[in-house]
C-alpha positions in Angstrom: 33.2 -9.4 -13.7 30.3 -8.4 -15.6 26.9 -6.9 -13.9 24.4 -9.0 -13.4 21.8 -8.3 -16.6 17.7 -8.3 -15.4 15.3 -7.5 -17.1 12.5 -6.5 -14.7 8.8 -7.0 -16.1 5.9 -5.6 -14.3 2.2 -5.0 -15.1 2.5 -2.2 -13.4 5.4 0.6 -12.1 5.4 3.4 -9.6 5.4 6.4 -10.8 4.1 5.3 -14.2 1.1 3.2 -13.3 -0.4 1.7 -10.2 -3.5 -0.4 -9.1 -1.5 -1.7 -5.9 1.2 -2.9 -3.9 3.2 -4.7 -6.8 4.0 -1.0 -8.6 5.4 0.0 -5.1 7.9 -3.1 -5.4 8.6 -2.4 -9.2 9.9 1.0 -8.5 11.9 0.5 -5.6 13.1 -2.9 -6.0 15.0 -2.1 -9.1 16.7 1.1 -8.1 18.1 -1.2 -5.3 19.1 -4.0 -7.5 21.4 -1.2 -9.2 22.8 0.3 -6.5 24.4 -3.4 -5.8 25.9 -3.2 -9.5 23.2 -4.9 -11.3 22.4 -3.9 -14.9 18.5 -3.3 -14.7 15.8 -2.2 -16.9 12.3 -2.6 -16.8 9.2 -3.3 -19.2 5.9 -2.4 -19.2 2.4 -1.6 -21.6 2.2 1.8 -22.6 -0.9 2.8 -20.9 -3.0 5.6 -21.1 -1.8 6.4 -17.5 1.7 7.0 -18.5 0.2 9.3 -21.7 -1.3 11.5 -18.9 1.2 11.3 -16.9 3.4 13.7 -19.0 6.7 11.7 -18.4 9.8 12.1 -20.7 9.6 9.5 -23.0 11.4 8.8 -26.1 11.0 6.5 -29.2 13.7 3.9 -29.3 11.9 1.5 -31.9 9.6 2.4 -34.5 7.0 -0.6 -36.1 8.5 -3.5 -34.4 6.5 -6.3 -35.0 5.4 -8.4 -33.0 3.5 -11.7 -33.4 -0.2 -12.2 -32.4 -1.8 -15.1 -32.9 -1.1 -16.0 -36.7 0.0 -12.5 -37.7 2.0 -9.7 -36.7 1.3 -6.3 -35.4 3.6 -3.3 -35.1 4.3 -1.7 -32.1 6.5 1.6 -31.6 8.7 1.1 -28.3 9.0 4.0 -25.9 12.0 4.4 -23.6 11.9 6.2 -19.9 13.8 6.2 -16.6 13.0 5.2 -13.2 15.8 7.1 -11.6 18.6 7.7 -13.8 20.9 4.9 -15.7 17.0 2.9 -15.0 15.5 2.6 -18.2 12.1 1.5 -18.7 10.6 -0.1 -22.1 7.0 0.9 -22.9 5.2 -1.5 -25.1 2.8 0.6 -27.2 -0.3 -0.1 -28.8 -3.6 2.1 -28.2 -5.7 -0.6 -29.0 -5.0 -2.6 -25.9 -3.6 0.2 -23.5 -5.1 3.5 -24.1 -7.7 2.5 -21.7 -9.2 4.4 -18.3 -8.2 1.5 -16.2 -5.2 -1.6 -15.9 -6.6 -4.8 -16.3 -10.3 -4.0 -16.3 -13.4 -1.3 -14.8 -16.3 -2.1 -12.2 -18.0 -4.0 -14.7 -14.9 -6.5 -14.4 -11.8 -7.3 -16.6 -11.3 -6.0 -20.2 -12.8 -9.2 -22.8 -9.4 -9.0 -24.5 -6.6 -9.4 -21.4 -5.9 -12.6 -23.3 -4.7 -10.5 -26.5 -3.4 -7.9 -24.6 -1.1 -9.8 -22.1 -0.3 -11.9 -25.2 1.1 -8.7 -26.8 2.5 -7.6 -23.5 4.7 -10.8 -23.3 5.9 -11.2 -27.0 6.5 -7.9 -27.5 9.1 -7.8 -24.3 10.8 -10.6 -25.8 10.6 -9.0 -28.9 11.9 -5.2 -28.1 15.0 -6.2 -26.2 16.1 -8.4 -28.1 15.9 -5.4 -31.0 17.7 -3.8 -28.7 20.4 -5.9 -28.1 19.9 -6.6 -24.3 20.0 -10.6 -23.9 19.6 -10.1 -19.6 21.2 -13.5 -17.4 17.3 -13.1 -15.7 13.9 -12.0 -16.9 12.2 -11.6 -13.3 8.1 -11.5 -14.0 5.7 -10.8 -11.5 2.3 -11.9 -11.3 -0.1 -13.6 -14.0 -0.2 -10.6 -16.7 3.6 -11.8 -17.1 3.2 -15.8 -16.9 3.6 -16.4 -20.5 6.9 -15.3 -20.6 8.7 -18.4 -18.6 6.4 -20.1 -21.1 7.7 -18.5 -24.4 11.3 -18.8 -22.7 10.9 -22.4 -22.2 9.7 -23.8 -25.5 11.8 -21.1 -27.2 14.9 -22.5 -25.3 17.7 -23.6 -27.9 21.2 -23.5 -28.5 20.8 -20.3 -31.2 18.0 -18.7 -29.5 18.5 -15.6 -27.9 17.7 -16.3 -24.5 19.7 -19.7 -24.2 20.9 -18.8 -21.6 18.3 -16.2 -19.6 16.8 -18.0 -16.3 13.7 -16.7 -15.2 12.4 -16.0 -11.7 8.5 -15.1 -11.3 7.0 -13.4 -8.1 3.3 -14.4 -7.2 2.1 -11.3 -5.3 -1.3 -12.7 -5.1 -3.0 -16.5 -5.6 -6.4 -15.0 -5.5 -5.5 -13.5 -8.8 -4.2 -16.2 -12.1 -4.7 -14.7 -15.2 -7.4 -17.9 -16.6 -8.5 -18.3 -20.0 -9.7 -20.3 -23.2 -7.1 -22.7 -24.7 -7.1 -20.0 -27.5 -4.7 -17.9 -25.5 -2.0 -20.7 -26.8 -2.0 -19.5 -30.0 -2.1 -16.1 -29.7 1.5 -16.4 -27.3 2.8 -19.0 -30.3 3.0 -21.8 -27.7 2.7 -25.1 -28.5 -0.5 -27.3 -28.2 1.2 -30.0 -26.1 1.7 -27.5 -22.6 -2.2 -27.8 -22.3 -1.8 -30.5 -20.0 -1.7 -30.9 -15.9 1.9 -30.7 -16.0 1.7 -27.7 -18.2 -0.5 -24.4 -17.6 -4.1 -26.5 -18.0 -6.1 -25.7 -15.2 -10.1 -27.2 -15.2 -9.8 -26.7 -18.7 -8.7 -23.5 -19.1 -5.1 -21.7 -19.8 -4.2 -20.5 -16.4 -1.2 -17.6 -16.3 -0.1 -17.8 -13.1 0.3 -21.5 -13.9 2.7 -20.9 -16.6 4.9 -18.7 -14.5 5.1 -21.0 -11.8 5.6 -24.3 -13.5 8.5 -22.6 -16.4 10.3 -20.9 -14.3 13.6 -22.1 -12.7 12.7 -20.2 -9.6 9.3 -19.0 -7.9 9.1 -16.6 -5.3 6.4 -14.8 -2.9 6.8 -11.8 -0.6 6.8 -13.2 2.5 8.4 -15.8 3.9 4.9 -17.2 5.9 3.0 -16.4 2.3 6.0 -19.1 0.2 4.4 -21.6 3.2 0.7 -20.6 3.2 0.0 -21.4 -0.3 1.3 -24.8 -0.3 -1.8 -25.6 1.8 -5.6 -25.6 0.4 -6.8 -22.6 2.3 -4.7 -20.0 0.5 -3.2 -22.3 -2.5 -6.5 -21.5 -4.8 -6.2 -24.7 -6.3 -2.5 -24.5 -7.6 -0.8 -25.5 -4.0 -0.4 -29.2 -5.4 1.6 -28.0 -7.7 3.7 -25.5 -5.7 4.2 -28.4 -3.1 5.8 -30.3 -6.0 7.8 -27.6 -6.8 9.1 -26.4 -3.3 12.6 -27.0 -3.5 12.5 -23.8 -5.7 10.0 -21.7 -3.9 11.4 -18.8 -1.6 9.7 -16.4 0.4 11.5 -12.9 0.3 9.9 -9.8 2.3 9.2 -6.9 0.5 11.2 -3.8 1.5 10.0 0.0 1.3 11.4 3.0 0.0 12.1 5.1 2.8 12.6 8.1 0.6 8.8 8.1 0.3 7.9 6.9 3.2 10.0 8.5 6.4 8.2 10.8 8.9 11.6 13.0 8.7 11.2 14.1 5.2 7.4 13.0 3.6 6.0 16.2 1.8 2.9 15.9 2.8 2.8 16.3 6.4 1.9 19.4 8.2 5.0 18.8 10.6 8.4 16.2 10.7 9.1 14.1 13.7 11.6 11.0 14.4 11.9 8.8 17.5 13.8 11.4 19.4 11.2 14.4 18.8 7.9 12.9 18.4 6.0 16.4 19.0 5.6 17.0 15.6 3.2 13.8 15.4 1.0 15.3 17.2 1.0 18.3 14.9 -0.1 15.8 12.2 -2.8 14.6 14.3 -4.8 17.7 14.5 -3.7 18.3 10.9 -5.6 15.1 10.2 -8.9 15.7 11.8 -9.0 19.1 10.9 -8.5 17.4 7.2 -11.8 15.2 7.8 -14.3 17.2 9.4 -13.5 15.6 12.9 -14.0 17.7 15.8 -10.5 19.1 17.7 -11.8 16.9 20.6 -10.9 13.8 19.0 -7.4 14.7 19.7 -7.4 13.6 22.8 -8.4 10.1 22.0 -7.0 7.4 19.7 -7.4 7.8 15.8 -7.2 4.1 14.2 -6.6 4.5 10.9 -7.3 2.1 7.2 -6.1 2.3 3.8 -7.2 -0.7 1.8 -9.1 -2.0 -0.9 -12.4 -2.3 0.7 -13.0 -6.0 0.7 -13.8 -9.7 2.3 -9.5 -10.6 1.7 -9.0 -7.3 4.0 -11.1 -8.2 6.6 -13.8 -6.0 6.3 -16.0 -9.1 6.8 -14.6 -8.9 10.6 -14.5 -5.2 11.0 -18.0 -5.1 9.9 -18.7 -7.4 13.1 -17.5 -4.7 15.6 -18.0 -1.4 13.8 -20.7 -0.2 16.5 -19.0 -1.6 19.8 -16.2 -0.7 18.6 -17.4 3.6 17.2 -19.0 3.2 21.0 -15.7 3.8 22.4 -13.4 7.2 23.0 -12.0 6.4 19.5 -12.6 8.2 15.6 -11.5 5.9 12.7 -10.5 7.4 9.3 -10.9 5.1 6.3 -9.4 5.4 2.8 -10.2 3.3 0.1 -12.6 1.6 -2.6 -13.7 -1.8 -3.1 -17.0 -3.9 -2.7 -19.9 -1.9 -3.3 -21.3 -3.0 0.1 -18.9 -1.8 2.3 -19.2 1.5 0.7 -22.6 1.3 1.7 -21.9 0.3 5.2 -19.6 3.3 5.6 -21.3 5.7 4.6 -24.3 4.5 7.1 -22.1 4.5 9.7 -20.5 7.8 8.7 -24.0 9.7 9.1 -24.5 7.2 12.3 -21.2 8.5 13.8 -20.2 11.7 12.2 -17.8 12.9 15.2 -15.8 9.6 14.9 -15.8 8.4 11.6 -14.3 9.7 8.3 -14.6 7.8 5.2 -13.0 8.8 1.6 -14.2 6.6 -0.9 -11.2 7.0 -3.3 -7.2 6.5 -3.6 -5.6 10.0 -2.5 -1.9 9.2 -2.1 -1.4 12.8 0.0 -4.0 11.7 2.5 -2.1 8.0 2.6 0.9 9.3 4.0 -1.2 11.8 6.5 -3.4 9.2 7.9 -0.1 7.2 8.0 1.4 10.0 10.6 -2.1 11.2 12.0 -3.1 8.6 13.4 -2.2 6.3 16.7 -2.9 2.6 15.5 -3.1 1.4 11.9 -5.9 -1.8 11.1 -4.8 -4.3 9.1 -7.2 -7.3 10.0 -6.4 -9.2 6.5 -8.2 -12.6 5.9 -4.4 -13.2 3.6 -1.9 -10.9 3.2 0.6 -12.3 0.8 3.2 -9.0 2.4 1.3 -5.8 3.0 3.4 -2.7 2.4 0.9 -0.5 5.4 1.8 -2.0 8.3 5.4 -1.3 7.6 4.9 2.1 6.4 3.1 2.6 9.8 5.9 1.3 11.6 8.4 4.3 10.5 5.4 6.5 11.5 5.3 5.6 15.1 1.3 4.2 14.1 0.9 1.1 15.9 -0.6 -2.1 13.7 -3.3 -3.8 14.4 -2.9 -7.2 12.6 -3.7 -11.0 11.7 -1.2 -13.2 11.7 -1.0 -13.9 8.3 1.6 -13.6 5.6 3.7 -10.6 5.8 1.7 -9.3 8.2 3.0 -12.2 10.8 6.5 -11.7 9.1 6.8 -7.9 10.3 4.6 -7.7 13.4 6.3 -8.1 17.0 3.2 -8.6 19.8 4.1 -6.3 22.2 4.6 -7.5 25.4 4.0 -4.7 28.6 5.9 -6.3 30.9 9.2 -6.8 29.2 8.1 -3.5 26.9 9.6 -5.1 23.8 7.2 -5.7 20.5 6.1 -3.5 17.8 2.2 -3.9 17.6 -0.8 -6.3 18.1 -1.6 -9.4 16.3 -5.1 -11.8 16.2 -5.1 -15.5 15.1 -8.6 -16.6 14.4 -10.1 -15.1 11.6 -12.8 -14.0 14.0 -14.1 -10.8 15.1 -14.1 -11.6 18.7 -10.3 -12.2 18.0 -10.1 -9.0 16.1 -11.9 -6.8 19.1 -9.8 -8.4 22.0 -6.8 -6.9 20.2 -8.0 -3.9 19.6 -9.0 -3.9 23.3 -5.0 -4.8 24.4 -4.1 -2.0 22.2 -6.5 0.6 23.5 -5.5 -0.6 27.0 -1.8 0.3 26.5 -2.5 3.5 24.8 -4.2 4.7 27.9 -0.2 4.1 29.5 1.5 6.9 27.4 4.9 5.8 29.0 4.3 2.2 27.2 2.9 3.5 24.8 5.9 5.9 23.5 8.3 2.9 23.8 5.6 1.3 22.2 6.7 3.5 19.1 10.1 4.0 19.4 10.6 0.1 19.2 8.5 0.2 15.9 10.3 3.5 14.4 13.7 1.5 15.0 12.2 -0.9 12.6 13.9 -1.3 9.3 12.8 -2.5 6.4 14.5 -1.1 3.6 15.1 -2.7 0.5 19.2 -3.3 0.3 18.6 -6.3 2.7 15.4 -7.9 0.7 18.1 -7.0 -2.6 20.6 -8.7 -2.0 18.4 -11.9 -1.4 16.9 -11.7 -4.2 20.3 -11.8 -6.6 21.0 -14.9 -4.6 17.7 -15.9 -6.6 18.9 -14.7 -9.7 22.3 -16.5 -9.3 20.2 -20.0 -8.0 18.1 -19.5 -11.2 20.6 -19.5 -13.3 22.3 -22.5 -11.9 19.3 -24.4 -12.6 18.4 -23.6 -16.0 21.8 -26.1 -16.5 19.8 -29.3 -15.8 15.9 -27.2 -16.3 
């Protein structure tokens, strides 16, 4: 029997380019795909990023053109690996990639992601068929890839290339659809008649995310309680109608991790190893972590709640903001990591200088200082308003860091409560998006760190945990197979 061909497409691809959680997924996911005999490569823009990134790359197409609107415009197609026997596609043109930033800078997104997601998605299509890869499923994630199911659809015929190439599309985020003018239409070569309600018209205006989720044969999210949430107003962003209507093909699949990163045994960066057996070397990391930030050695012997997040309302800094004094009143430090919202980079650094022996903030991504606030410190918060998966809370599970969490999305999907009388759970979860709900959590978790016998079995049932990414695999190619079923009758 013949491998299952997929053709991965991603906006974005660990180690090539990341703004976020979905380049985690689009370089672990597919490495696992192949290891359960799949035939998998990947596509992705050519960004400055990858340029700078100095990785091996190699020309596989030279001047392919590719169609824009009325006209056509050449593109030279790179090829990489992910791991090896993983290729990856890179879609060039400087014009629309060579670009500090993804999708857009502070300022907001770039005035042409309509030509250049255009170009993106035609010129996929475009190189592999060149290149004489016709895949069983082209699996899209997020809006910067919904006008692929599009172009699939109303390309669709019985000499066409992809007749018979079913495609699945991951929403990794509502909040974010990929919305604008009409004129988009022409520029992907779609018809005029899809700009309708039952097409990829939303209040007038071409929405992406649309496209991918009403041509696709199946529609996925990264979390079970996420494929449920959005079907409701509060975190459908307008579009749950139609992903109510469309239900009987909407999954939920958890993300996985990739261990290989992200295990206290092995990670790089730490100043010491540890597992669930020897957890001295955690406490190595600890000190190494102050001593990082400027804390005092003091702090040791008191909790260290850690946050790495995009600083923002959807991560509940709203709420955090609420209890930042009580809570900086206590034996604790908290370490932040991050950028976002311009005031909560203000509030930090007030309460920084307010608190300088129990508060460090870095206002910036540092992936070395992820992983050692992820073994430095004794709880991780996570106090999301949505949380379509979250990739944290699980890494802080392997570290022995306990979450702090709402119940919402992935983060209700992977979170045990801990209960102290039977001594079984993984963490702490709030319900009301509230920050009286979010301090009387933090207060539980507090209370059993000052039990060091709970709290050690605390951590050992969270480092038994595992969420690796054969299991979340091997449900998705029962996606791929259910998607290619109902392109039949589609």
């Amino acid at each position: 029997m013949d491998p299952l061909k997929i053709l991965f497409v991603s906006p974005e691809v660990v180690p090539f380019a990341k703004t976020g959680g979905l380049a985690d997924v689009a370089g672990s996911l597919p490495k696992a795909l192949k290891g359960l005999g799949c035939d998998v490569r990947l596509t992705m823009p050519l960004y400055q990023a990858v340029r700078q990134g100095k990785f091996l790359l190699r020309k596989v197409l030279e001047n392919l053109p590719i169609p824009l609107g009325g006209s056509a415009i050449a593109s030279d197609i790179y090829e990489g690996e992910l791991a090896e026997g993983l290729p990856v596609y890179f879609i060039e043109r400087d014009e629309f990639y060579d670009r500090l930033n993804l999708y857009g800078s502070a300022k907001g997104d770039y005035f042409d992601n309509d030509r250049r997601f255009s170009f993106f998605a035609r010129g996929t299509l475009n190189a592999v068929q060149a290149l004489g890869f016709q895949p069983d499923i082209i699996h899209c994630h997020d809006w910067q890839t919904g006008l692929i199911p599009a172009c699939l659809h109303f390309g669709r015929n019985p000499d066409s290339f992809f007749r018979r190439t079913a495609g699945l599309f991951t929403i990794h985020n509502m909040a974010y659809q990929g919305s604008f003018p009409r004129t988009i239409l022409e520029l992907a070569g779609l018809p005029e008649t899809c700009f309708s309600p039952e097409g990829l018209e939303f209040w007038g205006r071409a929405n992406l995310l649309k496209a991918g989720i009403v041509y696709s044969q199946i529609i996925n999210t990264v979390s079970r309680k996420y494929s449920q949430e959005i079907q409701t107003e509060e975190f459908g962003y307008g579009l749950e109608g139609i992903l109510a209507y469309r239900k009987a093909d909407l999954f939920g699949i958890l993300n996985g991790v990739d261990y290989d990163l992200w295990n206290p045994e092995t990670d790089f960066y730490l100043a010491a190893h540890y597992s669930s057996p020897d957890l001295s070397g955690k406490k190595i990391c600890k000190k190494d972590l102050l001593n990082r930030l400027g804390l005092p050695e003091d702090r040791f012997l008191f909790p260290v709640l850690g946050i790495i997040s995009r600083l923002a309302d959807q991560k509940g800094f709203d709420l955090l903001a609420g209890i930042m004094d009580p809570l900086l009143s206590q034996e604790v430090s908290l370490v932040v990591l991050g950028t976002g919202e311009e005031k909560y980079h203000r509030l930090l650094a007030e309460l920084a200088e307010k608190y300088p022996k129990k508060l460090a903030v870095r206002l910036t991504f540092d992936n070395a200082l992820a992983h050692q606030i992820e073994a430095g410190s004794d709880l991780f918060l996570m106090p999301s308003r949505y949380e379509p998966c979250g990739l944290n809370q699980i890494y802080s599970l392997k570290y022995g860091t306990i979450p702090v969490v709402r119940a919402t999305g992935g983060l209700d999907d992977t979170i045990i409560p801990f209960d102290p009388q039977t001594g079984r759970g993984t963490g702490f979860k709030f319900y009301p998006y509230q920050p009286e709900a979010l301090w009387s959590a933090l207060e539980e978790a507090l209370e059993v760190y000052r039990d060091q016998t709970r709290w050690v079995r605390l951590m050992k049932n969270a480092m038994a945990m595992d969420f690796s990414w054969e299991a979340s695999a091997r449900e998705y190619i029962k996606l791929y197979l259910l998607a290619k079923e109902r392109l039949k009758g589609f």
